[in-house]
Each structure stands twice: as C-alpha cells, then as structure tokens.
KEKE-3310 file (N, C-alpha, C; in steps of 0.2 Angstrom, whole numbers, plus 5000, padded with zeros to 4 digits):
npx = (5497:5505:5509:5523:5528:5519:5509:5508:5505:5492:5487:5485:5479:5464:5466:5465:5453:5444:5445:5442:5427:5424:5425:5417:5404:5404:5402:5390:5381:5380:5381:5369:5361:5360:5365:5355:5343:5351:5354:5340:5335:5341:5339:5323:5326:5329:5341:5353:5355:5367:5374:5373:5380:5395:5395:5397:5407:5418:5418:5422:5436:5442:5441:5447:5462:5464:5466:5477:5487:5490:5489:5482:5478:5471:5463:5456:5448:5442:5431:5424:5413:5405:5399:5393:5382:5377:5374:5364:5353:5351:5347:5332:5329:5331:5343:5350:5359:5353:5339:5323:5327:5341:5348:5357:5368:5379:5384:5389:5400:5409:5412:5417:5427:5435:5438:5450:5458:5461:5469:5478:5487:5494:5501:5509:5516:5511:5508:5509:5520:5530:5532:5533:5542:5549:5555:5544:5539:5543:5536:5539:5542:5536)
npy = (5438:5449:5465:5473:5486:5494:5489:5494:5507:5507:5501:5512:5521:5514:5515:5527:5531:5525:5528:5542:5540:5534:5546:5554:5549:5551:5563:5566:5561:5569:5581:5582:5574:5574:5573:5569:5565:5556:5546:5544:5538:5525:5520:5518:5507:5498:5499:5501:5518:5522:5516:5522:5532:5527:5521:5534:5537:5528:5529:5543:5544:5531:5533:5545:5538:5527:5538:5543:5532:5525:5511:5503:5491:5486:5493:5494:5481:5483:5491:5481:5477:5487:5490:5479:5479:5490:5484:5474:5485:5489:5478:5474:5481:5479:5476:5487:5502:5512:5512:5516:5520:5516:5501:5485:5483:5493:5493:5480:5481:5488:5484:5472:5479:5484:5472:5468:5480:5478:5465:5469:5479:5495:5502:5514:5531:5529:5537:5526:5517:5524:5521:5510:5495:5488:5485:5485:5470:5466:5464:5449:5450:5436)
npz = (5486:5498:5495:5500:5501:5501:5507:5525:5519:5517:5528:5534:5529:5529:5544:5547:5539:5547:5561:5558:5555:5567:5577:5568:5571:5583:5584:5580:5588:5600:5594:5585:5588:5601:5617:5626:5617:5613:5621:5627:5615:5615:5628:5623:5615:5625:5632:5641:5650:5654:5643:5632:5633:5636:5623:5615:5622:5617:5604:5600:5609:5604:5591:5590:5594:5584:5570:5577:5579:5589:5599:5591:5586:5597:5599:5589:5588:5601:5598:5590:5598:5600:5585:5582:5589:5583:5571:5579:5582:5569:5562:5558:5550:5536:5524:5515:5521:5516:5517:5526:5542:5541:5535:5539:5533:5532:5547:5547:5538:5543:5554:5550:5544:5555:5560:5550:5551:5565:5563:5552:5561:5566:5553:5543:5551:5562:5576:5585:5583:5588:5601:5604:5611:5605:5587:5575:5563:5550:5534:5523:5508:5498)
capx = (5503:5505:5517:5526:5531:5512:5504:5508:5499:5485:5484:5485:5472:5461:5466:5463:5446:5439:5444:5437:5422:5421:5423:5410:5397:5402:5400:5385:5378:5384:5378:5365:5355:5361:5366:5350:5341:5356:5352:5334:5336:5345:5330:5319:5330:5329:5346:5351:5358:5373:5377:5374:5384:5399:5396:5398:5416:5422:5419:5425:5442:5442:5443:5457:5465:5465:5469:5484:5489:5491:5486:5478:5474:5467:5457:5449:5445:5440:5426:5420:5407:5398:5398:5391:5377:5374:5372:5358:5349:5346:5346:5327:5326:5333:5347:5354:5360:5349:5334:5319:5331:5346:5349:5363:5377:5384:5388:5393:5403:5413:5415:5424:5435:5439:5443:5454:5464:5465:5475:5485:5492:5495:5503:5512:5515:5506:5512:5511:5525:5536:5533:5534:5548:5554:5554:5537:5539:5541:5533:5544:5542:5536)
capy = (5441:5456:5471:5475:5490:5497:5488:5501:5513:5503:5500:5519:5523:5512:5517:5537:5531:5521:5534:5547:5539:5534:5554:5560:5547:5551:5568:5567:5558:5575:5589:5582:5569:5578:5566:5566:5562:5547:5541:5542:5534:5519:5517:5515:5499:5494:5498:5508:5526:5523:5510:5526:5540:5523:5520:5538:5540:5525:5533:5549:5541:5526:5536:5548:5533:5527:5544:5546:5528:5525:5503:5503:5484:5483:5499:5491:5475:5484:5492:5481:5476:5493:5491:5475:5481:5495:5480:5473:5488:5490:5472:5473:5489:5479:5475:5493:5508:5519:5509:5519:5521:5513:5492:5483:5483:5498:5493:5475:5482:5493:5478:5470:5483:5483:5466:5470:5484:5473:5461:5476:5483:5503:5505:5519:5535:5529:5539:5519:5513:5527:5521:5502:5492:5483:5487:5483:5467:5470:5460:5450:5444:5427)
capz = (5490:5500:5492:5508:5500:5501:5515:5529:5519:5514:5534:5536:5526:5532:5551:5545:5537:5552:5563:5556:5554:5573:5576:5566:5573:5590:5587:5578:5593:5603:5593:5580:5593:5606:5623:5628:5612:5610:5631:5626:5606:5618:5631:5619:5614:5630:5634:5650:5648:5653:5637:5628:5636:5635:5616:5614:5622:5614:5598:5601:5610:5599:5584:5589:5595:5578:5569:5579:5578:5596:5601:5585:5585:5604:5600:5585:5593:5608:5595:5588:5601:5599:5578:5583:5594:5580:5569:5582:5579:5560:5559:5555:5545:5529:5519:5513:5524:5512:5518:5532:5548:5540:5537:5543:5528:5534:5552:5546:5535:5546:5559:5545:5542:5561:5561:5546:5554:5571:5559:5551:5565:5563:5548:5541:5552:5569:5583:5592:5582:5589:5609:5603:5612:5599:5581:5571:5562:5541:5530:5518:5500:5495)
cpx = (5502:5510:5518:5530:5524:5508:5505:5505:5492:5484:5483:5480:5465:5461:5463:5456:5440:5440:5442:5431:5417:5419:5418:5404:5395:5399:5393:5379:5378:5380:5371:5359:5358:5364:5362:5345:5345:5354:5343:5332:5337:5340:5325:5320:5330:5335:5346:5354:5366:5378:5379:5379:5394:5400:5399:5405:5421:5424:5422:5433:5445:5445:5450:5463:5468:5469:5476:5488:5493:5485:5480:5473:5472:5462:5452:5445:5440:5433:5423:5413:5401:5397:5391:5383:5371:5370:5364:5356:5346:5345:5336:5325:5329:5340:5353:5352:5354:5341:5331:5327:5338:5345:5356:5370:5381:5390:5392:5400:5409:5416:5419:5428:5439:5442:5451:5460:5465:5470:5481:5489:5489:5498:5509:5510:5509:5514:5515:5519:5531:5539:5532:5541:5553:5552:5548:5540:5539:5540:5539:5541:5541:5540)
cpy = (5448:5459:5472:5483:5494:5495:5493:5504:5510:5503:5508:5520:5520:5513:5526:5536:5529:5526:5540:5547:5538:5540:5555:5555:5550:5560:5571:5566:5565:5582:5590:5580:5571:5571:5567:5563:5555:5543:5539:5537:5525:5515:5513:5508:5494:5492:5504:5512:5525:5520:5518:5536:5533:5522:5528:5540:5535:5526:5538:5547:5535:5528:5540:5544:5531:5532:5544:5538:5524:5516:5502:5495:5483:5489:5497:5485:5476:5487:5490:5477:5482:5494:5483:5476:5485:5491:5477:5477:5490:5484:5472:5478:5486:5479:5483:5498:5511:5520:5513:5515:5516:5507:5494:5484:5488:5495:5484:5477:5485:5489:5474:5473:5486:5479:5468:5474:5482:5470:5463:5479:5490:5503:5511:5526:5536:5531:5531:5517:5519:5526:5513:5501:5489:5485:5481:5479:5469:5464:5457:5445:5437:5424)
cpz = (5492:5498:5499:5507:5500:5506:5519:5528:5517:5523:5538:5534:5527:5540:5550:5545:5543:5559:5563:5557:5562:5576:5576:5567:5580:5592:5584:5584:5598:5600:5589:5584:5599:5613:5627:5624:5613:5617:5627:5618:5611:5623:5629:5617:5619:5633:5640:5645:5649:5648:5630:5630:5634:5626:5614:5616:5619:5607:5597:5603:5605:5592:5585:5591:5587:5573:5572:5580:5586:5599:5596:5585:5593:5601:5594:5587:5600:5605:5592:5590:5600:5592:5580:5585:5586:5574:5571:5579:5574:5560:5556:5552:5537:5527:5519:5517:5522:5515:5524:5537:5546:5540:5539:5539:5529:5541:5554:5541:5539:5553:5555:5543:5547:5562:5558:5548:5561:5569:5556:5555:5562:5557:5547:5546:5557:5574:5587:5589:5585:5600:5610:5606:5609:5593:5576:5564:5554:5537:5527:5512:5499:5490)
residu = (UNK:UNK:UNK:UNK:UNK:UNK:UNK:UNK:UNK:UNK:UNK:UNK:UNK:UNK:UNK:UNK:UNK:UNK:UNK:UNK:UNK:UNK:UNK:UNK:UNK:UNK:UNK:UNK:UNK:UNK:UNK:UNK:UNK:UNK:UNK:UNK:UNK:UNK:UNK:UNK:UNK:UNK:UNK:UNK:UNK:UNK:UNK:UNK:UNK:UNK:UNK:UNK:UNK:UNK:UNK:UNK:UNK:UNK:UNK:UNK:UNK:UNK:UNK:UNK:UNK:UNK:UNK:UNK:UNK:UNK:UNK:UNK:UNK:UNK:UNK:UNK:UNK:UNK:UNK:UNK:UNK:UNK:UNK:UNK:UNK:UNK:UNK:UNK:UNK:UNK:UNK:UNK:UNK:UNK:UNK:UNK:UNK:UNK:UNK:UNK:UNK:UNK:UNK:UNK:UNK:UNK:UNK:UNK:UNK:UNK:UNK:UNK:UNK:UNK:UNK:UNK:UNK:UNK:UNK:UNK:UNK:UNK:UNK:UNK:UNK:UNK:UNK:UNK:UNK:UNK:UNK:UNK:UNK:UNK:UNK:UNK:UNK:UNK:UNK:UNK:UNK:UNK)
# end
C-alpha cells in the first residue's frame, strides 16, 4: 500500500536525486571531458557528433527540468533513451560500475528510476504543479 501522506515526498527526492545526477553528468561531460573530448569519446562509438553535443543539453536541461519540477513525467520518459544508449555502452565492460570503464548497473539502474518517477509524477514542491490546469490527483487510502 502507498502512504499518501509521504509519497510526494518520496517522488521529490527521487526527482531532486535524478536531477542532480543528470547535472553533474552533463556538466562533467563540459568541464572534465570537455565537448570535444565527449563528440570525440562518441565517434569513436561510431555515433555522429551531433548525438553527443544532444545528449549533453538533454542532461543539462533534463535535470533542471527535474530540479525545478517543471513536466516532470515527459522529461523523464523523454530521458530515458539516452540512459539507455549509456546502457549500450558499458554493456561489455561488466556487471559492476566499479569495473575498468564502468558496467552497466549504474545506467540500468538510473533508467529504472526514470521510469519510476515518469510514473510518480512531480511530487512535493514542483514548480509544475503550480502552472497545472487542474489540480493534481491525491492519492487515497486503501
């Protein structure tokens, strides 16, 4: 059973955490691997440049999207093709993050917990539910 009196904030903290997280990859991809490093990293994959200049504003927009709780459930849905993708790529480095050049369970993991907050909504304290037409549906007690 869902407490209805904590979900919001359970889909809050989960929209906080995924947001964030989108952030600090995109801007890692920006200041750490530079956005010529990340077009060339992409290449090499056998993807064009422009895939990698795109994944980049997705996550950078994507996340403050999130953070500020603004179409929360299309902007996670709408990311989880590039969690996906990131998936492809560890797929043969192994099992565990921790693993030479990262495996996959991180960006599996992070695709299911966009699903998760597609299915949440915004939660507690999204700017979205203040430019909502109708009032945001409330859970009720089983």
């Amino acid at each position: 059973m869902v407490d209805p009196r904590t979900a919001p904030y359970a889909a809050l903290l989960l929209r906080l955490a995924l947001g964030t997280m989108f952030v600090a990859h995109a801007l890692l991809k920006v200041f750490v691997f530079t956005l010529p490093g990340t077009v060339q990293f992409f290449e090499s994959l056998g993807l064009p440049a422009a895939l990698a200049y795109a994944t980049v504003a997705a996550e950078l927009a994507g996340g403050v999207l999130l953070i500020l709780g603004i179409g929360t459930r299309w902007v996670a849905v709408a990311l989880i093709p590039f969690l996906l993708g990131a998936t492809w790529v560890h797929l043969g480095n192994g099992w565990l993050f921790s693993a030479p050049k990262g495996g996959w369970e991180y960006p599996v993991f992070l695709t299911i917990a966009a699903a998760a907050q597609a299915l949440l909504g915004d939660g507690a304290f999204a700017l979205g539910n203040r430019f909502a037409s109708r009032p945001a549906v409330r859970l009720q007690a089983a």
